[in-house]
Backbone as JSON Lines, residues from 0, in Angstrom:
{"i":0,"aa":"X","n":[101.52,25.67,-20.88],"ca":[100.1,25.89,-20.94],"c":[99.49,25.5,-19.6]}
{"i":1,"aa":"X","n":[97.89,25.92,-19.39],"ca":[97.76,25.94,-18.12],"c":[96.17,25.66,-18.2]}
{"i":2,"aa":"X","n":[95.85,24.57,-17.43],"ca":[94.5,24.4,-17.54],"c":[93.65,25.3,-16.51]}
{"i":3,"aa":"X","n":[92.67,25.73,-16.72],"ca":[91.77,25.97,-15.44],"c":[90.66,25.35,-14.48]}
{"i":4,"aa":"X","n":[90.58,25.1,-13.66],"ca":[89.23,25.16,-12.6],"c":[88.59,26.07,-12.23]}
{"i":5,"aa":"X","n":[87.35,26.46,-12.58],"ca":[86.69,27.31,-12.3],"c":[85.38,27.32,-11.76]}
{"i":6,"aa":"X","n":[85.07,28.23,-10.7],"ca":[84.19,28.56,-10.06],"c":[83.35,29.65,-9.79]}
{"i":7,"aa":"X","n":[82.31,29.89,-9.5],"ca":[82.02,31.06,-9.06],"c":[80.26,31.09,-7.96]}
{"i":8,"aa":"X","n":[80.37,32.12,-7.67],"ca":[78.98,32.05,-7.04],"c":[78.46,33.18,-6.71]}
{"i":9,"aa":"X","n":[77.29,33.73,-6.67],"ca":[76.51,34.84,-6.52],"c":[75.12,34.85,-5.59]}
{"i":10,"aa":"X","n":[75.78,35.91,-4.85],"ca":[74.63,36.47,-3.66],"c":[74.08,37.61,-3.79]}
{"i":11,"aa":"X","n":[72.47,36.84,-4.1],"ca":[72.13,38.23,-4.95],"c":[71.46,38.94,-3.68]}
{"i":12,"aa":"X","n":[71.21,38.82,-2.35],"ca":[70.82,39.63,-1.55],"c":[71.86,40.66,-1.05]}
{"i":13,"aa":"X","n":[73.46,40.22,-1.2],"ca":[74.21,41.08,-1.01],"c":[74.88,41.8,-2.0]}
{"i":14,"aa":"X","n":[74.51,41.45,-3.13],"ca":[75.36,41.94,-3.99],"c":[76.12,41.6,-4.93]}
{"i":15,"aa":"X","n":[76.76,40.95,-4.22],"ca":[78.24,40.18,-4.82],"c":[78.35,38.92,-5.33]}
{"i":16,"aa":"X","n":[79.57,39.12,-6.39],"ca":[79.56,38.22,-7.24],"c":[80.88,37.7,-7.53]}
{"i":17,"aa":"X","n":[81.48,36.31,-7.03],"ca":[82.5,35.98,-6.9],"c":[82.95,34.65,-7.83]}
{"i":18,"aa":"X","n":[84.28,35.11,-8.79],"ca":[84.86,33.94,-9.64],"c":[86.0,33.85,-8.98]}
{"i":19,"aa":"X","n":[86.59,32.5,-9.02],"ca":[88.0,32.05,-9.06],"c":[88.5,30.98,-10.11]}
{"i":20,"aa":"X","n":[89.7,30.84,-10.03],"ca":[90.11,29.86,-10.79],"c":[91.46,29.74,-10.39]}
{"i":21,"aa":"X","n":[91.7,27.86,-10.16],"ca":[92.95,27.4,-9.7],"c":[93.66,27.15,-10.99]}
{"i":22,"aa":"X","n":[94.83,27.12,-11.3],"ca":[95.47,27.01,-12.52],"c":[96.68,26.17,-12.08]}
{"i":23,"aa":"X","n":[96.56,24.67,-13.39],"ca":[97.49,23.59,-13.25],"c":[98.26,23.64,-14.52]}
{"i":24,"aa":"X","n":[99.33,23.73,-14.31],"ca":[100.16,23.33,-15.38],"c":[99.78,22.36,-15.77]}
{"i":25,"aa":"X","n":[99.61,21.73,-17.47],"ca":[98.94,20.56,-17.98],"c":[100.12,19.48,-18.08]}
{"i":26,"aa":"X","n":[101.47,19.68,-17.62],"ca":[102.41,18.75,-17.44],"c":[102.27,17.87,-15.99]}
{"i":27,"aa":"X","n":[101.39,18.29,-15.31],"ca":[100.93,18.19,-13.88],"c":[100.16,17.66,-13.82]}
{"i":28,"aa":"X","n":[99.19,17.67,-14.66],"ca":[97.89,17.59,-14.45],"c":[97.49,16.14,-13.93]}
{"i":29,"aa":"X","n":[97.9,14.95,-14.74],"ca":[97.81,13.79,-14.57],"c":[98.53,13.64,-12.71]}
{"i":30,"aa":"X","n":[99.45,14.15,-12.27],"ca":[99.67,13.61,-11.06],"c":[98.85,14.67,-9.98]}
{"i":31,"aa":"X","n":[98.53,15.69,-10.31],"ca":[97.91,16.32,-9.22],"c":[96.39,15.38,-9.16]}
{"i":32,"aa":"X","n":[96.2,15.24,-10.42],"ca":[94.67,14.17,-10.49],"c":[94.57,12.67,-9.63]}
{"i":33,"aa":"X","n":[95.81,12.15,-9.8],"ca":[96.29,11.05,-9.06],"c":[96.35,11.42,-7.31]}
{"i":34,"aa":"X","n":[96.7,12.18,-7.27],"ca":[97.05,13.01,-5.94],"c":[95.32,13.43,-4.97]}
{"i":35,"aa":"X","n":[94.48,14.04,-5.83],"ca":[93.72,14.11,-5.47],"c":[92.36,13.13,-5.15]}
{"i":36,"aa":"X","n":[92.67,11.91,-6.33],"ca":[92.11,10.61,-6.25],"c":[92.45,9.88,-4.91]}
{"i":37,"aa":"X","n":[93.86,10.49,-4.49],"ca":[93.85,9.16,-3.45],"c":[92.99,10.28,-2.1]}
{"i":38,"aa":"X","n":[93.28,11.63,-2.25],"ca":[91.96,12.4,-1.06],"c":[91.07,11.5,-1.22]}
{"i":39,"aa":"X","n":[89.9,11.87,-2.77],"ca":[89.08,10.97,-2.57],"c":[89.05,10.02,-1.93]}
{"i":40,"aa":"X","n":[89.4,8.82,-2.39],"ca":[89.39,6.89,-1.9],"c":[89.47,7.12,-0.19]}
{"i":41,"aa":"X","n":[90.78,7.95,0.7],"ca":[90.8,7.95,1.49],"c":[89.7,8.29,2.5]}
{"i":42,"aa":"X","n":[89.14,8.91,1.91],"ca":[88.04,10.11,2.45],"c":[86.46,9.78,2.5]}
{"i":43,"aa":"X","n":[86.0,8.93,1.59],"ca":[84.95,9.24,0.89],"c":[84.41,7.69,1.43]}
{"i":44,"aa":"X","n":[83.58,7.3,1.96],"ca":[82.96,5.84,2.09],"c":[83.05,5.0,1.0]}
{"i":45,"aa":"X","n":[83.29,3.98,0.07],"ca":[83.38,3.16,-0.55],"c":[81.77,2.93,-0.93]}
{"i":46,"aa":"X","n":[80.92,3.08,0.09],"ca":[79.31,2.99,-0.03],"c":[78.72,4.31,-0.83]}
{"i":47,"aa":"X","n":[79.81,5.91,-1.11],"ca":[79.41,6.95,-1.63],"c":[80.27,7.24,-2.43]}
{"i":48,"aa":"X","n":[81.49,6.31,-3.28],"ca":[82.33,7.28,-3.93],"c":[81.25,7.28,-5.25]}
{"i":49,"aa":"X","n":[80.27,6.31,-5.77],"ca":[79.11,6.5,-7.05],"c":[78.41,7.97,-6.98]}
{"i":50,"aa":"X","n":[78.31,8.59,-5.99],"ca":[77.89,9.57,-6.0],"c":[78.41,11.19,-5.84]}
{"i":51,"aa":"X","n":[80.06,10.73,-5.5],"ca":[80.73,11.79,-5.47],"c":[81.07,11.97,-7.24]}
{"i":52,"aa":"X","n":[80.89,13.51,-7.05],"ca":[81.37,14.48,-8.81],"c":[82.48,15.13,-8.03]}
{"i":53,"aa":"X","n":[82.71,15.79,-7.74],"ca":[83.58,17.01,-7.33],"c":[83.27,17.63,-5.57]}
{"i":54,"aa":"X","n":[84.54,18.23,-5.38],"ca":[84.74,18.7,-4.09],"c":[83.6,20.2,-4.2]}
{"i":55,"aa":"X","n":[83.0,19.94,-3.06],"ca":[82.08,21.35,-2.8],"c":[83.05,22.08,-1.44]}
{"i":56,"aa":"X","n":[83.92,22.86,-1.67],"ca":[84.21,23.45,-0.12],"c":[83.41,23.18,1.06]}
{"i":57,"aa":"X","n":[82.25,24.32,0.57],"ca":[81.03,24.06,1.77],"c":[80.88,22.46,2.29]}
{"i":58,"aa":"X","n":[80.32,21.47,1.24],"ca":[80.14,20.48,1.63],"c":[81.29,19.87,2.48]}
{"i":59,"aa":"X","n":[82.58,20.09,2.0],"ca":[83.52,19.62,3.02],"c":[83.94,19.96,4.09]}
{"i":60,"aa":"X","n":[83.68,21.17,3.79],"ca":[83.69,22.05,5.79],"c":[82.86,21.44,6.41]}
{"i":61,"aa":"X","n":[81.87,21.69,5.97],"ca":[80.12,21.6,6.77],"c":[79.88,19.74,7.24]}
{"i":62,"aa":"X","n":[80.48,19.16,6.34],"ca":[79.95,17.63,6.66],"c":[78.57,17.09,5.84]}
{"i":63,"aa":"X","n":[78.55,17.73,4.96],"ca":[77.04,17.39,3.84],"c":[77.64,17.13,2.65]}
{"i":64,"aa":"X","n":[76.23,16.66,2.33],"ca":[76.45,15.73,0.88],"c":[76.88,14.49,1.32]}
{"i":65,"aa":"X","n":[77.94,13.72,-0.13],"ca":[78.96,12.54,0.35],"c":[79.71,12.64,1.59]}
{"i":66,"aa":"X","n":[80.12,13.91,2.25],"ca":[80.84,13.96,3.63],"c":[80.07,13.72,4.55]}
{"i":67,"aa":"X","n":[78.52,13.89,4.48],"ca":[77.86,13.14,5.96],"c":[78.29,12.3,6.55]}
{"i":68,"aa":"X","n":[78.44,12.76,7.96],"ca":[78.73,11.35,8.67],"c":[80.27,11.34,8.7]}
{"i":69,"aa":"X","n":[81.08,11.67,8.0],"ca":[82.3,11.75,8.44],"c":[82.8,12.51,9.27]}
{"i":70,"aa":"X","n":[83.74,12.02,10.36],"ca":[84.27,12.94,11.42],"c":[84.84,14.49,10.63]}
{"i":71,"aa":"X","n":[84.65,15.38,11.45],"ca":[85.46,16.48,11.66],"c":[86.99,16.32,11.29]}
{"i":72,"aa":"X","n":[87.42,16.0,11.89],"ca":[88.49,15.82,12.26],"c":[89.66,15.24,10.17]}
{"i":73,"aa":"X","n":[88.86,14.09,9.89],"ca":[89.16,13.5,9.11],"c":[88.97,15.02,7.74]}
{"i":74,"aa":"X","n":[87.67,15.42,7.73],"ca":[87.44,16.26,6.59],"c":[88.07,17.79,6.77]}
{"i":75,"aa":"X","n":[88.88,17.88,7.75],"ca":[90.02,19.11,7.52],"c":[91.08,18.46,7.64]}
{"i":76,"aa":"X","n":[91.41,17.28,7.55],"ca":[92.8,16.79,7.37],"c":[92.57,16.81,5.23]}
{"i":77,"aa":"X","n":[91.72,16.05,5.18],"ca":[91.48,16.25,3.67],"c":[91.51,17.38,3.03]}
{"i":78,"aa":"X","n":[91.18,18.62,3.9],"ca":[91.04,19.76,3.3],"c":[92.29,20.73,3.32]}
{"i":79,"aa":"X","n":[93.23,20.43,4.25],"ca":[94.38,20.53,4.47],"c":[95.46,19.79,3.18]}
{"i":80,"aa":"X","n":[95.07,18.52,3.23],"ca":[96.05,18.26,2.27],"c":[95.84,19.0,0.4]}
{"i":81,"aa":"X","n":[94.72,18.92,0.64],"ca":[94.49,19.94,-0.85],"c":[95.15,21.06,-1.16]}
{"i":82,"aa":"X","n":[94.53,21.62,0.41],"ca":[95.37,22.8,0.0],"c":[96.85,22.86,-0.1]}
{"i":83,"aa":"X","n":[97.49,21.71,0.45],"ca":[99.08,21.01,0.71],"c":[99.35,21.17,-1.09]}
{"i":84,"aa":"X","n":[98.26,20.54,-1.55],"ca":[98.88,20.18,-2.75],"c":[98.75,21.87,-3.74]}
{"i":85,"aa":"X","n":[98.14,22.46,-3.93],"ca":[98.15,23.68,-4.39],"c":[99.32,24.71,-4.05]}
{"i":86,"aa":"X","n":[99.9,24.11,-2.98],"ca":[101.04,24.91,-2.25],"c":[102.43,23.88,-3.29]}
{"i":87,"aa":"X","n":[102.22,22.89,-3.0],"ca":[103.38,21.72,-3.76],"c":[103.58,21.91,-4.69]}
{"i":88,"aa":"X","n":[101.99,22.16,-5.66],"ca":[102.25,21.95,-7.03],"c":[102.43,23.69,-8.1]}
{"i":89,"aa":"X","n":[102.38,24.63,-6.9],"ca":[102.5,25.94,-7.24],"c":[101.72,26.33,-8.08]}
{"i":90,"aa":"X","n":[100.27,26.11,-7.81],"ca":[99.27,26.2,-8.65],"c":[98.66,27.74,-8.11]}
{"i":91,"aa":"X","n":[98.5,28.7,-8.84],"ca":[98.16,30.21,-9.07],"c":[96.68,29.99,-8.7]}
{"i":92,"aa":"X","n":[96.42,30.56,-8.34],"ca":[94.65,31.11,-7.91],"c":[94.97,32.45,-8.08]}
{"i":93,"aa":"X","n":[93.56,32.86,-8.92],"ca":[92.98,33.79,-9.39],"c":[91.81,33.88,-9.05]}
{"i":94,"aa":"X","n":[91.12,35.25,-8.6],"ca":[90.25,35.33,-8.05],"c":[89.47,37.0,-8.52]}
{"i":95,"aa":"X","n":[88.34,37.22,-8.28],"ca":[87.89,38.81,-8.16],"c":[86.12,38.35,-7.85]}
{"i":96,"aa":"X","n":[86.17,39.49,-7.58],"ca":[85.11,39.42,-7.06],"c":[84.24,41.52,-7.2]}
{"i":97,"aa":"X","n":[82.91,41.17,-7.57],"ca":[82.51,42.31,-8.6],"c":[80.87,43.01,-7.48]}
{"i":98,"aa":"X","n":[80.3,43.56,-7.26],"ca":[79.59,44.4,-7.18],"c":[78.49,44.24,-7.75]}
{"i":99,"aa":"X","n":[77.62,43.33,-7.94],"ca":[76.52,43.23,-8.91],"c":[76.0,44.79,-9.39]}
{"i":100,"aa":"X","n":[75.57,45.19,-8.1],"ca":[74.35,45.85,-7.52],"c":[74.84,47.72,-8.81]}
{"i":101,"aa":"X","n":[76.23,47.58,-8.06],"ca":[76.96,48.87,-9.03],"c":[77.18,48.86,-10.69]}
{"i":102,"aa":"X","n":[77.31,47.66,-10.9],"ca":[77.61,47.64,-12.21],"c":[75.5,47.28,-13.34]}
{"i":103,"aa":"X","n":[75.22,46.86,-12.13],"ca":[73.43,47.59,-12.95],"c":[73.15,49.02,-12.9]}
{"i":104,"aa":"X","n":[73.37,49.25,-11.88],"ca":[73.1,50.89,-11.9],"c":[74.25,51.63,-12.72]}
{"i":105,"aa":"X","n":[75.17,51.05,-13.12],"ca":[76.35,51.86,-14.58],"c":[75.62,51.42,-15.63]}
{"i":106,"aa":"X","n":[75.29,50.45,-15.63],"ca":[74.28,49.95,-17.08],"c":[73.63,50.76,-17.46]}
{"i":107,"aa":"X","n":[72.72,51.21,-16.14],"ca":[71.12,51.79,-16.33],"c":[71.97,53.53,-16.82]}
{"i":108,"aa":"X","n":[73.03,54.0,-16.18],"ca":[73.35,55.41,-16.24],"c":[73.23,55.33,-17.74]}
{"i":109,"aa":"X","n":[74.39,54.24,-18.55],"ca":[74.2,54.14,-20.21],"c":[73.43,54.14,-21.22]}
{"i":110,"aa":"X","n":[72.5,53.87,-20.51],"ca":[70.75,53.49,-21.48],"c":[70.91,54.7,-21.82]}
């Protein structure tokens, strides 16, 4: 069995509308969680882990949110090892991505 993470996000000036989802084997789950806890602790100020919920990509590229203030350098080594671990733990990503804009105007053809 296989748990999911899921995401998605929508730009409605362009159109598009994008889901993914990383998929963990639930025999895994407990050490990829462990695995990713120590990203956290390593990563994250001790003064902001109360306020960290979850990894925002953006926020971790960009340096916002809980990553303010942390070097460059440090928050693509973190972002690197994530992705290390998705590679380790042979975790499937699934992805698509849809057309808003086309699939209203198929709607509207149906009315």
């Amino acid at each position: 069995m296989y748990l999911a993470y899921l995401d998605e996000s929508i730009d409605k000036e362009c159109g598009l509308a994008m889901v993914g989802a990383l998929l963990i084997q639930d025999d895994q789950f407990f050490v990829v969680e462990d695995y990713v806890g120590m990203v956290i602790e390593n990563l994250v100020p001790i003064n902001k882990l109360e306020k960290f919920e979850e990894f925002h990509a953006w926020e971790l590229f960009g340096g916002h949110g809980v990553f303010e203030g942390i070097d460059e350098k440090e928050r693509f080594e973190a972002i690197e090892a994530l992705l290390a671990a998705v590679q380790s733990f042979e975790m499937p990503f699934v992805y698509s991505a849809v057309d808003t804009r086309a699939v209203v105007r198929q709607n509207s053809k149906c009315v």
